[in-house]
PyMOL Python script that loads the backbone (N, CA, C, O; Angstrom):
from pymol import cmd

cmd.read_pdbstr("""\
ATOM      1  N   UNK A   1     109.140 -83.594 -82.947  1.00  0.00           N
ATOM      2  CA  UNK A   1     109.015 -82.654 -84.041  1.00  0.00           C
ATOM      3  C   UNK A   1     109.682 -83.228 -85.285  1.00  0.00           C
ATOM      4  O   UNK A   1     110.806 -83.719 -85.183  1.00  0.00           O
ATOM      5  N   UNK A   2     109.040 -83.190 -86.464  1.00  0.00           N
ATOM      6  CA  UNK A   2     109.456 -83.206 -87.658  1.00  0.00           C
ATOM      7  C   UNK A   2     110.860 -82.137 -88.220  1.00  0.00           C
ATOM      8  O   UNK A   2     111.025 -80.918 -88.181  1.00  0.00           O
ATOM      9  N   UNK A   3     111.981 -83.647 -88.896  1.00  0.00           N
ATOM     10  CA  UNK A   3     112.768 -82.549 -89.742  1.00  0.00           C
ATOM     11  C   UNK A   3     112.232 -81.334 -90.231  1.00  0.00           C
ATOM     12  O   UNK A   3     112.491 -80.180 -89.889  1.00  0.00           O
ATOM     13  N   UNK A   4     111.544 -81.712 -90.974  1.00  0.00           N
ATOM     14  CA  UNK A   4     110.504 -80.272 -91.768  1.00  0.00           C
ATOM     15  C   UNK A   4     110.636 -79.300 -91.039  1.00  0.00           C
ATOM     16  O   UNK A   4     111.370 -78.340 -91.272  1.00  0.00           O
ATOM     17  N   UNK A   5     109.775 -79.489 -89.860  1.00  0.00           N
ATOM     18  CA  UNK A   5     109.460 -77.893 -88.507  1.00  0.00           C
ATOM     19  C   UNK A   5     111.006 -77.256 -88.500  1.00  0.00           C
ATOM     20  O   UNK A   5     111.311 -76.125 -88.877  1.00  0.00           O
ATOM     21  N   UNK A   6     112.039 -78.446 -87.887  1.00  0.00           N
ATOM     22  CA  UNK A   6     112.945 -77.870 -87.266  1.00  0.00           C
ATOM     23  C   UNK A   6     113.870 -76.900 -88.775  1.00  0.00           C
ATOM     24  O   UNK A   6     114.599 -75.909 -88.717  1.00  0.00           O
ATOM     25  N   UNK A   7     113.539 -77.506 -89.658  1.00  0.00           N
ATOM     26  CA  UNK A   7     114.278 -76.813 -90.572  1.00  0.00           C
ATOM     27  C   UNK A   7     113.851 -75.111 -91.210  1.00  0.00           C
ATOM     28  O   UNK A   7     114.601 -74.253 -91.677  1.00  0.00           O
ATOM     29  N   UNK A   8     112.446 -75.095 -91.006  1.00  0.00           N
ATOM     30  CA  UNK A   8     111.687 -74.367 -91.506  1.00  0.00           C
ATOM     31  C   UNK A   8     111.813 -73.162 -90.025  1.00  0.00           C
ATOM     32  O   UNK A   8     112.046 -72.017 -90.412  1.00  0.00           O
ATOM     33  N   UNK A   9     111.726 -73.262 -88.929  1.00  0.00           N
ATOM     34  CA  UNK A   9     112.224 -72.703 -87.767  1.00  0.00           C
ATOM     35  C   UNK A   9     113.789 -72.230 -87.793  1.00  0.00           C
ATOM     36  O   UNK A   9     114.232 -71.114 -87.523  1.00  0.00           O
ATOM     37  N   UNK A  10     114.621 -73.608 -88.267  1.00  0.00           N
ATOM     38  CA  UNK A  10     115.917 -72.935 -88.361  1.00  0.00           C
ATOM     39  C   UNK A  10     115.846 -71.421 -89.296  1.00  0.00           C
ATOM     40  O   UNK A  10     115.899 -70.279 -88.839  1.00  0.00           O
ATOM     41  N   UNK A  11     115.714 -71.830 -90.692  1.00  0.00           N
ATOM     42  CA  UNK A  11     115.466 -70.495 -91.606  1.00  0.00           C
ATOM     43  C   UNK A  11     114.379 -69.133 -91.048  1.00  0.00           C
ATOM     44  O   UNK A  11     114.353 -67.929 -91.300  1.00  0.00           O
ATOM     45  N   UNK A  12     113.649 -69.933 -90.285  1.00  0.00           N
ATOM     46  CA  UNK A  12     112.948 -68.404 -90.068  1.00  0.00           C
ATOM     47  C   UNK A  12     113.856 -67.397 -89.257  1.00  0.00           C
ATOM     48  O   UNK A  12     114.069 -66.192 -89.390  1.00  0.00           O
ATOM     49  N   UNK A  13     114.263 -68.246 -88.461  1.00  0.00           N
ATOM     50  CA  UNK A  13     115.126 -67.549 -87.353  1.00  0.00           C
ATOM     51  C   UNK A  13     116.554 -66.870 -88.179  1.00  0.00           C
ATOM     52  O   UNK A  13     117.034 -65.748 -88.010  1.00  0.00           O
ATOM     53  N   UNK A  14     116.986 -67.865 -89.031  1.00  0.00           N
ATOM     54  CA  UNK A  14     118.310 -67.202 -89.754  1.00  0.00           C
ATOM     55  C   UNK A  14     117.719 -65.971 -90.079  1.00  0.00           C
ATOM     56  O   UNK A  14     118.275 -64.973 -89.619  1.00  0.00           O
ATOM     57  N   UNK A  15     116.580 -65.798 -90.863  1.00  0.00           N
ATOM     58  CA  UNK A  15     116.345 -64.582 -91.542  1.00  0.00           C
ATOM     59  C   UNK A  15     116.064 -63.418 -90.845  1.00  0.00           C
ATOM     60  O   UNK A  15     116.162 -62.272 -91.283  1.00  0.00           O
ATOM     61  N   UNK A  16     115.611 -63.859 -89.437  1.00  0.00           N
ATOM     62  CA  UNK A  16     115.176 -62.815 -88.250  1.00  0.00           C
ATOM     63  C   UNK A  16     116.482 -62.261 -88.161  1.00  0.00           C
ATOM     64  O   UNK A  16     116.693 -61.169 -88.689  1.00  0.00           O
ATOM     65  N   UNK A  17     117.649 -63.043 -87.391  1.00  0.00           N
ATOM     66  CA  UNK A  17     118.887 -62.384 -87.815  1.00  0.00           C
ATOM     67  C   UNK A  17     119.403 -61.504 -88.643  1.00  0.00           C
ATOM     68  O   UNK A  17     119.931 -60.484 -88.200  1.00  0.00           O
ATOM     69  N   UNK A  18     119.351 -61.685 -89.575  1.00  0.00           N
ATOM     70  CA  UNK A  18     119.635 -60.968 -90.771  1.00  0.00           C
ATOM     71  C   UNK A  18     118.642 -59.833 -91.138  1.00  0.00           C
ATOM     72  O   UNK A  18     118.869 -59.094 -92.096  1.00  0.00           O
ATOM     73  N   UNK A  19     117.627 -59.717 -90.423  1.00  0.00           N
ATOM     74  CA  UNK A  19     116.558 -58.844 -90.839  1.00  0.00           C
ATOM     75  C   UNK A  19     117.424 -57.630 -89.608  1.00  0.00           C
ATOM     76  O   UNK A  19     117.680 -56.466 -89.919  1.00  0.00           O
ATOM     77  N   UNK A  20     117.641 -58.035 -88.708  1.00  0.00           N
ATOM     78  CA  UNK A  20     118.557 -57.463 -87.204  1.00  0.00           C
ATOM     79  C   UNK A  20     119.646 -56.410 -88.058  1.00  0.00           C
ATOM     80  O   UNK A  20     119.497 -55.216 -88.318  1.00  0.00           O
ATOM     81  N   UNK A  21     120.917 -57.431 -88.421  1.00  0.00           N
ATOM     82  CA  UNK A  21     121.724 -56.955 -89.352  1.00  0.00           C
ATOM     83  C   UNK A  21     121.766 -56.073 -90.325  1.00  0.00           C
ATOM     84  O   UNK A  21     122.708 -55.300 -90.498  1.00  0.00           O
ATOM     85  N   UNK A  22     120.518 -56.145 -91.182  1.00  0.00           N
ATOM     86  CA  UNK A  22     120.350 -55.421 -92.372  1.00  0.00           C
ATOM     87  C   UNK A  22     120.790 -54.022 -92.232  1.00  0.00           C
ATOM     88  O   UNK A  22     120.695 -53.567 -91.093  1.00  0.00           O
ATOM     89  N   UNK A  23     121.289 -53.184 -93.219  1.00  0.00           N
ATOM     90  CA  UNK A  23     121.709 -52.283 -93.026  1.00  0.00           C
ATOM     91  C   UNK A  23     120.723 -51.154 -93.747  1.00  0.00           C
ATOM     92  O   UNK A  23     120.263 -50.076 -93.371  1.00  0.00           O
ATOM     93  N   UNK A  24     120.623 -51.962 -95.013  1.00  0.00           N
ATOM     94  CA  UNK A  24     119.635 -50.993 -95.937  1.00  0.00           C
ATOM     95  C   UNK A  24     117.757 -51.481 -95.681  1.00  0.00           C
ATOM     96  O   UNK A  24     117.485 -52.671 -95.843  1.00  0.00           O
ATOM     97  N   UNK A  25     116.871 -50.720 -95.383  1.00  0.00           N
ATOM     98  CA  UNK A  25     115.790 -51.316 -95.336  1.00  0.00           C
ATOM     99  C   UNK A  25     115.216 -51.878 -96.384  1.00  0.00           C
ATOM    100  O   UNK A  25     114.024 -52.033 -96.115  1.00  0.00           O
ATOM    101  N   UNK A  26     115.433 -52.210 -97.306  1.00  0.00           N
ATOM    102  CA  UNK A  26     114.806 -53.063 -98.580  1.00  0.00           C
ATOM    103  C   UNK A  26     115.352 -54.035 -98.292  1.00  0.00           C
ATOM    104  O   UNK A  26     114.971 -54.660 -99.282  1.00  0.00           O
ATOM    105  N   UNK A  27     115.837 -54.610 -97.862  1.00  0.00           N
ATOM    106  CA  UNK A  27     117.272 -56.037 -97.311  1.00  0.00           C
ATOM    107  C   UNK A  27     116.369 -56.268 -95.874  1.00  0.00           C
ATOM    108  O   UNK A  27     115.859 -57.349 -95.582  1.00  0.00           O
ATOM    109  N   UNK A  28     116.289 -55.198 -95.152  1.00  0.00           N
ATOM    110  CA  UNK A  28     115.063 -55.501 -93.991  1.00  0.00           C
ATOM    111  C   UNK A  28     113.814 -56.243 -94.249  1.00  0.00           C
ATOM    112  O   UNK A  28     113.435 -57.405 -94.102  1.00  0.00           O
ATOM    113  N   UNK A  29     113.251 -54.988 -94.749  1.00  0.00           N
ATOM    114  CA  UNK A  29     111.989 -55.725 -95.374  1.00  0.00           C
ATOM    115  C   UNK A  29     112.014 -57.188 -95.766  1.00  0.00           C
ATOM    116  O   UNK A  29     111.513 -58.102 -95.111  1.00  0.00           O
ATOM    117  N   UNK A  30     112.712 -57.305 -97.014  1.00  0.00           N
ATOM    118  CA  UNK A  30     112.983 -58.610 -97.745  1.00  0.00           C
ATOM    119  C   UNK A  30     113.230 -59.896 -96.523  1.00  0.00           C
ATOM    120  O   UNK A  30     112.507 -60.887 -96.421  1.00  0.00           O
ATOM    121  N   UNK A  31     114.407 -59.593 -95.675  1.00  0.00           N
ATOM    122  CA  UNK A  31     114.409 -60.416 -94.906  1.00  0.00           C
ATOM    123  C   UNK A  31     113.178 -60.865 -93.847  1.00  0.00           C
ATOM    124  O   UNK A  31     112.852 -62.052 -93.866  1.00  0.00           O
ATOM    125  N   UNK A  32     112.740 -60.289 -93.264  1.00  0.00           N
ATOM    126  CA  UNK A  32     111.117 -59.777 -92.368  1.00  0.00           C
ATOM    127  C   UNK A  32     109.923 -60.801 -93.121  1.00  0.00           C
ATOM    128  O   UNK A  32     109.325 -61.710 -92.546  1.00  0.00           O
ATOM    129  N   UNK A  33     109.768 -60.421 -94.455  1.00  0.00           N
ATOM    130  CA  UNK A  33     108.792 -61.193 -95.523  1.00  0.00           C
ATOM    131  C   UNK A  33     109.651 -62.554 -95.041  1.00  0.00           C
ATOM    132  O   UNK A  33     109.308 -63.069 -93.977  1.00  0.00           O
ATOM    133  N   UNK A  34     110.533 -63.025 -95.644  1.00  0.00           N
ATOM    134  CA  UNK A  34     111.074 -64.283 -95.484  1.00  0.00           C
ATOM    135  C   UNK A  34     111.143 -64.797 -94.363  1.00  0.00           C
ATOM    136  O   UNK A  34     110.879 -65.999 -94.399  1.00  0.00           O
ATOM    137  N   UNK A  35     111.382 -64.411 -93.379  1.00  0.00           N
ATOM    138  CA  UNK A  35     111.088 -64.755 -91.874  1.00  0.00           C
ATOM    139  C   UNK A  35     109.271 -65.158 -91.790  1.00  0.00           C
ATOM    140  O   UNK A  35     108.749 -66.236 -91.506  1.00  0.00           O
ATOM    141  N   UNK A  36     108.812 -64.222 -92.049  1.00  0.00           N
ATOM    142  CA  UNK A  36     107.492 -64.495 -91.634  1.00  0.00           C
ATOM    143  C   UNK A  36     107.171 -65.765 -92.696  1.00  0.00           C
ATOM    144  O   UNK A  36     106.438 -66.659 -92.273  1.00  0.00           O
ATOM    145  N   UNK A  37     107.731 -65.867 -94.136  1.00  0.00           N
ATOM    146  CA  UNK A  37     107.397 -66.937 -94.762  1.00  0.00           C
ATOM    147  C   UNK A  37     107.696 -68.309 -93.745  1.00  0.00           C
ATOM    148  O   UNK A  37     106.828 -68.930 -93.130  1.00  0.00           O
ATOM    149  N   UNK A  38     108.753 -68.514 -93.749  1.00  0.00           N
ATOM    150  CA  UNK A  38     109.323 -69.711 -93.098  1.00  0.00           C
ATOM    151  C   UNK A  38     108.540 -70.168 -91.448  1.00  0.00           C
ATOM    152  O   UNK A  38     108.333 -71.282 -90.965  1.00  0.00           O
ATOM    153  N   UNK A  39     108.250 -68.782 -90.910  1.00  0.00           N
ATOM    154  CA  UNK A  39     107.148 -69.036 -89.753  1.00  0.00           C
ATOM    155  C   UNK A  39     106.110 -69.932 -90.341  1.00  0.00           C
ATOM    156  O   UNK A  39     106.040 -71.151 -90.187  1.00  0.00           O
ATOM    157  N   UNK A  40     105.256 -69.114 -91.084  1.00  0.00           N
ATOM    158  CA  UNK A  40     104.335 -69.835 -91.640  1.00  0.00           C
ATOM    159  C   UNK A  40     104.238 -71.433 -92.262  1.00  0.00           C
ATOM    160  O   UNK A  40     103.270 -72.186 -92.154  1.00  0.00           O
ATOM    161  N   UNK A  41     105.253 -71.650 -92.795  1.00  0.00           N
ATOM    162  CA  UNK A  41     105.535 -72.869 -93.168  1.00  0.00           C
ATOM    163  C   UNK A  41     106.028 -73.757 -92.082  1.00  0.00           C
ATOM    164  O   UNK A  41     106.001 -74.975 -92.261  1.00  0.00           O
ATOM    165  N   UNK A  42     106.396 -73.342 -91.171  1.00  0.00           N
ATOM    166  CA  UNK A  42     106.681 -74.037 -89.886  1.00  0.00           C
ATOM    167  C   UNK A  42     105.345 -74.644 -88.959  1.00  0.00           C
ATOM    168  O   UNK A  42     104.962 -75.754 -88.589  1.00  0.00           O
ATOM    169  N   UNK A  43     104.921 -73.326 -88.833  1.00  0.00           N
ATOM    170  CA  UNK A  43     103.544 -73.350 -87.935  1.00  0.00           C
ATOM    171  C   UNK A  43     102.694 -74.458 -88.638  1.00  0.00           C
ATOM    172  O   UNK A  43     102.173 -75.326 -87.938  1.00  0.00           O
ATOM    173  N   UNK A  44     102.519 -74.461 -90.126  1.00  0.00           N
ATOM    174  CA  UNK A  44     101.707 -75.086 -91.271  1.00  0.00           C
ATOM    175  C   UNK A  44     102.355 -76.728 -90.432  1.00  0.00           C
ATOM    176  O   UNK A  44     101.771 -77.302 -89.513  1.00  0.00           O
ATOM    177  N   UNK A  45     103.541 -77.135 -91.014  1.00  0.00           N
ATOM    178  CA  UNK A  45     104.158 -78.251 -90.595  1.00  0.00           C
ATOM    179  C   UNK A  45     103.629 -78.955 -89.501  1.00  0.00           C
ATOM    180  O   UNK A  45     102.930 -79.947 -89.705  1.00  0.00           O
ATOM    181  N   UNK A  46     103.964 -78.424 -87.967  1.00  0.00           N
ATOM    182  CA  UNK A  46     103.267 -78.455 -86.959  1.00  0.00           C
ATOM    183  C   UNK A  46     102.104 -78.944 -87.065  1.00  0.00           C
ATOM    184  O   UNK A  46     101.907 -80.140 -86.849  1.00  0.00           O
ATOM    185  N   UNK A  47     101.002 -77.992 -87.465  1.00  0.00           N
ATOM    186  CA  UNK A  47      99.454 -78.264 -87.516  1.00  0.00           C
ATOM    187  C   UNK A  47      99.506 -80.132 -88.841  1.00  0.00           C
ATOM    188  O   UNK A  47      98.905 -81.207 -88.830  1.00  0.00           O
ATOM    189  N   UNK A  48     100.348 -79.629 -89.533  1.00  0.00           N
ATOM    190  CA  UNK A  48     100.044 -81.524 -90.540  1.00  0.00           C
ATOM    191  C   UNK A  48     100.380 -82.348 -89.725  1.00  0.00           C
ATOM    192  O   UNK A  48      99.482 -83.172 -89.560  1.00  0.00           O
ATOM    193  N   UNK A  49     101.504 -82.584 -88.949  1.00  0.00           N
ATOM    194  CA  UNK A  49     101.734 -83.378 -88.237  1.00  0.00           C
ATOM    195  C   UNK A  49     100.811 -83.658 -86.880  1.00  0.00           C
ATOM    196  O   UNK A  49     100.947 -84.784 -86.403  1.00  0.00           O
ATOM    197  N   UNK A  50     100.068 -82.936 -86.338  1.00  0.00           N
ATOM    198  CA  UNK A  50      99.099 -83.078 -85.012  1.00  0.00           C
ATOM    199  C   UNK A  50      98.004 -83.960 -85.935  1.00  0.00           C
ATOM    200  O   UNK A  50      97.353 -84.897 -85.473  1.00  0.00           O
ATOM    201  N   UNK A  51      97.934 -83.551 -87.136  1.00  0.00           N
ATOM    202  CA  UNK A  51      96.436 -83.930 -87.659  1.00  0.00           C
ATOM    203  C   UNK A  51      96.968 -85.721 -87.855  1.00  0.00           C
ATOM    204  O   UNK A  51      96.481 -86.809 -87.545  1.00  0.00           O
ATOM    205  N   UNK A  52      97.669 -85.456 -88.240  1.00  0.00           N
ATOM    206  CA  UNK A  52      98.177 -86.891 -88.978  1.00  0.00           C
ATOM    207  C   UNK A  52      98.309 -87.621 -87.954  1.00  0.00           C
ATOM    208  O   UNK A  52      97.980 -88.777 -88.219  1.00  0.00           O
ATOM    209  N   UNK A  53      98.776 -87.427 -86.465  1.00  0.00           N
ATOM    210  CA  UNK A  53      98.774 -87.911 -85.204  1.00  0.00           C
ATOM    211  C   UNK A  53      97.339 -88.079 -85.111  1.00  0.00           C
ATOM    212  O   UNK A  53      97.031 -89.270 -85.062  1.00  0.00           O
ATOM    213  N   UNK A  54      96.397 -87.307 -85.072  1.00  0.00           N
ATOM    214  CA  UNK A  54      94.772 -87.625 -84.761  1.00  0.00           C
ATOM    215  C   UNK A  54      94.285 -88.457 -85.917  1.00  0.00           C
ATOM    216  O   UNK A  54      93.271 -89.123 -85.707  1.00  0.00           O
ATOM    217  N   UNK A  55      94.747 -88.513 -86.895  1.00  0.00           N
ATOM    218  CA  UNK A  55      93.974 -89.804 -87.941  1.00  0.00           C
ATOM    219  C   UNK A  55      94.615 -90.805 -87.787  1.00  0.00           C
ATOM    220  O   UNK A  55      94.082 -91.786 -88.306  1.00  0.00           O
ATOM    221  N   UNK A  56      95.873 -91.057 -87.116  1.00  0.00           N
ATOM    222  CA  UNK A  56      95.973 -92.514 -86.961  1.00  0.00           C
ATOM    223  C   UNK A  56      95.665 -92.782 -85.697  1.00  0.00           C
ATOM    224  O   UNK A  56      95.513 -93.986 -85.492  1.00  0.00           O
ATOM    225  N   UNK A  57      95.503 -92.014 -84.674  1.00  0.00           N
ATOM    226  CA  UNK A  57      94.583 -92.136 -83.342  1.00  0.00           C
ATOM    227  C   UNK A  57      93.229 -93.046 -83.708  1.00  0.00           C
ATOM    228  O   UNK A  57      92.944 -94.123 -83.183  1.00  0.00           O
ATOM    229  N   UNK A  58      92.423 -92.309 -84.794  1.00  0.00           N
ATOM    230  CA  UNK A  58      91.050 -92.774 -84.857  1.00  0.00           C
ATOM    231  C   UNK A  58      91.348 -93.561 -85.902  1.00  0.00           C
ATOM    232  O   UNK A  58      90.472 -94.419 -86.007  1.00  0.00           O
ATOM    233  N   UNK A  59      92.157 -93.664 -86.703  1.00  0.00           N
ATOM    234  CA  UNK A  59      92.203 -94.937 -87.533  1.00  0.00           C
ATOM    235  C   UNK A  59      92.344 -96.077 -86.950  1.00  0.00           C
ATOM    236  O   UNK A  59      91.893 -97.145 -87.364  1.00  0.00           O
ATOM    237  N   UNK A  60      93.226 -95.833 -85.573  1.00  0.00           N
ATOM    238  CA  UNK A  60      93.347 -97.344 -85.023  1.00  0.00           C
ATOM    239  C   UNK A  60      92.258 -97.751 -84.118  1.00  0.00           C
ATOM    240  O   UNK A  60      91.975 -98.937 -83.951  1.00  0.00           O
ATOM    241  N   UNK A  61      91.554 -96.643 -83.449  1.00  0.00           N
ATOM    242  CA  UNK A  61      90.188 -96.971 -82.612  1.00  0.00           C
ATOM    243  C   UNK A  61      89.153 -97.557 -83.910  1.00  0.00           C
ATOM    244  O   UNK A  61      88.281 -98.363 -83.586  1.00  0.00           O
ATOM    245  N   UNK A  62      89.226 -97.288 -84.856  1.00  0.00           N
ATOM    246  CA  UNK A  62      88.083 -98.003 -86.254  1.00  0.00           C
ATOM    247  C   UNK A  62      88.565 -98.908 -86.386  1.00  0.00           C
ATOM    248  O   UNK A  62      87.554 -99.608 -86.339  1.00  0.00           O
ATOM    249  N   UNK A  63      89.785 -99.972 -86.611  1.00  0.00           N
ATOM    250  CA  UNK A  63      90.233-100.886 -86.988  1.00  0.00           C
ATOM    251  C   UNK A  63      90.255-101.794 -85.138  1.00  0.00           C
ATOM    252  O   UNK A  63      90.098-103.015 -85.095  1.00  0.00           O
ATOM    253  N   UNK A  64      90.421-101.141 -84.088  1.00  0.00           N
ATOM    254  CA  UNK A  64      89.995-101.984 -82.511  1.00  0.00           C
ATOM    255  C   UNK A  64      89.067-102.496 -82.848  1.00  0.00           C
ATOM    256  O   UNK A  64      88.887-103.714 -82.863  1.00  0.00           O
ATOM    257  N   UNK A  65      87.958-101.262 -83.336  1.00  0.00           N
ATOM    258  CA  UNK A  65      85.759-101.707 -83.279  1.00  0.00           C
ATOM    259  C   UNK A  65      86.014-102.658 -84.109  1.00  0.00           C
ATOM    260  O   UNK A  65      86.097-103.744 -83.536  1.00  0.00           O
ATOM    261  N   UNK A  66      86.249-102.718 -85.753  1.00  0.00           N
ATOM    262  CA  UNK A  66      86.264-103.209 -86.551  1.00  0.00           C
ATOM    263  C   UNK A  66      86.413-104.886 -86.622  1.00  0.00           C
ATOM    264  O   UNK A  66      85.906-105.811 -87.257  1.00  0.00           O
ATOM    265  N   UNK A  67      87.701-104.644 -85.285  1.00  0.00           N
ATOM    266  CA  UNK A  67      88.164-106.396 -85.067  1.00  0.00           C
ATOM    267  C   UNK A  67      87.362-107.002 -84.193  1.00  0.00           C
ATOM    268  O   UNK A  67      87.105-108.205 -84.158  1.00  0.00           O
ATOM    269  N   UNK A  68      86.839-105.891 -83.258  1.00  0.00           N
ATOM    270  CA  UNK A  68      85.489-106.495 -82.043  1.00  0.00           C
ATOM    271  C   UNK A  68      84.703-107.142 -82.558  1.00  0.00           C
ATOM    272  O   UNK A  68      84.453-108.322 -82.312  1.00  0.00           O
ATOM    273  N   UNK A  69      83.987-106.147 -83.691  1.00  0.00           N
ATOM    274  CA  UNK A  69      82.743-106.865 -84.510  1.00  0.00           C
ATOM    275  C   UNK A  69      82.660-108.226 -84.989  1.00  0.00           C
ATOM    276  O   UNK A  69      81.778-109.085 -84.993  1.00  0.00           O
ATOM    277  N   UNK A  70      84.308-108.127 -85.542  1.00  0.00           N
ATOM    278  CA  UNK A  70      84.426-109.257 -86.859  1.00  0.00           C
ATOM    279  C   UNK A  70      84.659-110.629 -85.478  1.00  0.00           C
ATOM    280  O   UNK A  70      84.507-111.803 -85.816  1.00  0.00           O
ATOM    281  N   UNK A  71      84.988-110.318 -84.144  1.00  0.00           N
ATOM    282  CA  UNK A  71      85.208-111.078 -83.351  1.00  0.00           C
ATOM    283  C   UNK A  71      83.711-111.720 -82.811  1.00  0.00           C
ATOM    284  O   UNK A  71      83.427-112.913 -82.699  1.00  0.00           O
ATOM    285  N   UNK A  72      82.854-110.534 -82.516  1.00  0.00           N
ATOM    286  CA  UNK A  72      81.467-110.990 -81.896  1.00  0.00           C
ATOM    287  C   UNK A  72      81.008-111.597 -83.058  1.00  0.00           C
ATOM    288  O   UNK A  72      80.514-112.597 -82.536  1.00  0.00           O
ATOM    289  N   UNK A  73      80.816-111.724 -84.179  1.00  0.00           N
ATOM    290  CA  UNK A  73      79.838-111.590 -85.099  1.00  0.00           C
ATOM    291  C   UNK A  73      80.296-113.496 -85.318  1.00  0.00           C
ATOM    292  O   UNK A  73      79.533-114.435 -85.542  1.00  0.00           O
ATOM    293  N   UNK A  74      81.943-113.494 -85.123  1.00  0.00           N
ATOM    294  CA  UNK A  74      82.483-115.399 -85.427  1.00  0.00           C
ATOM    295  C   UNK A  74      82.015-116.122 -84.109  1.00  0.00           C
ATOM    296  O   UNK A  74      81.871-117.344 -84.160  1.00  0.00           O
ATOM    297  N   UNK A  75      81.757-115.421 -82.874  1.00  0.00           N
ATOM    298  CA  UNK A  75      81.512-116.132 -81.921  1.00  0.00           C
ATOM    299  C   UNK A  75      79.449-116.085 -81.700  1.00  0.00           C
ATOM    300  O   UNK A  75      78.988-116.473 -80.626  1.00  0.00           O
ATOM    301  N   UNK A  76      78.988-115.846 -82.239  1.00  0.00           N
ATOM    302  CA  UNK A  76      77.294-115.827 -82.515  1.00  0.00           C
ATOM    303  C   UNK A  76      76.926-116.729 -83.411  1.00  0.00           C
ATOM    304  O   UNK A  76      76.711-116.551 -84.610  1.00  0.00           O
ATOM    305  N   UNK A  77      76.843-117.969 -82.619  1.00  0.00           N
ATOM    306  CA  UNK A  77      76.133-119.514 -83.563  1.00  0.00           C
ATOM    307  C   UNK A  77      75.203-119.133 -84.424  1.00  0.00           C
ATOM    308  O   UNK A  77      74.218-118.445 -84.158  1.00  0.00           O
ATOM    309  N   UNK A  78      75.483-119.544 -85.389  1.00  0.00           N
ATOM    310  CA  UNK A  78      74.173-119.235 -86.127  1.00  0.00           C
ATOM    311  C   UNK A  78      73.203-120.702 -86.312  1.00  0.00           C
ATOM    312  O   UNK A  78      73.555-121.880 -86.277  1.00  0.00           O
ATOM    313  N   UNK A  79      71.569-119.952 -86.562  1.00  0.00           N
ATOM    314  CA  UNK A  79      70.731-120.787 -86.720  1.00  0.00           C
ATOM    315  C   UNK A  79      70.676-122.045 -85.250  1.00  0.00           C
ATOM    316  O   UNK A  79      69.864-122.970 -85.259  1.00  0.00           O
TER     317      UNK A  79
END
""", "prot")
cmd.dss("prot")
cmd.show_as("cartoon", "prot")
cmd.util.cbc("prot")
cmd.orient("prot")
């Protein structure tokens, strides 16, 4: 997991706390919104990082083919 996630998880969770705590519900609320923000930005994090894991997955299977080709294509005598 990415700094990012874990940080963005840390804060959500602080604010869940504090949403617990709150005494006055406008301080609830407020906290609740901010919790769910920082979820979101967490979850978001997560999902960039899987993707970014799958494009250099297939970036490196295009650059394997890529070297096959450039390999078959030097070993085919020409003429």
């Amino acid at each position: 997991m990415s700094q990012t996630f874990d940080f963005y998880d840390k804060q959500a969770k602080a604010s869940l706390a504090a949403a617990d705590d709150a005494l006055l519900g406008n301080v609830r609320d407020r906290e609740l919104r901010s919790a769910k923000a920082w979820r979101e930005m967490a979850d978001r994090a997560l999902l960039m990082e899987s993707e970014r894991v799958k494009a250099e997955v297939y970036r490196a299977a295009r650059r394997a083919e890529e070297a096959e080709e450039a390999a078959q294509s030097r070993a085919i005598p020409l003429g």
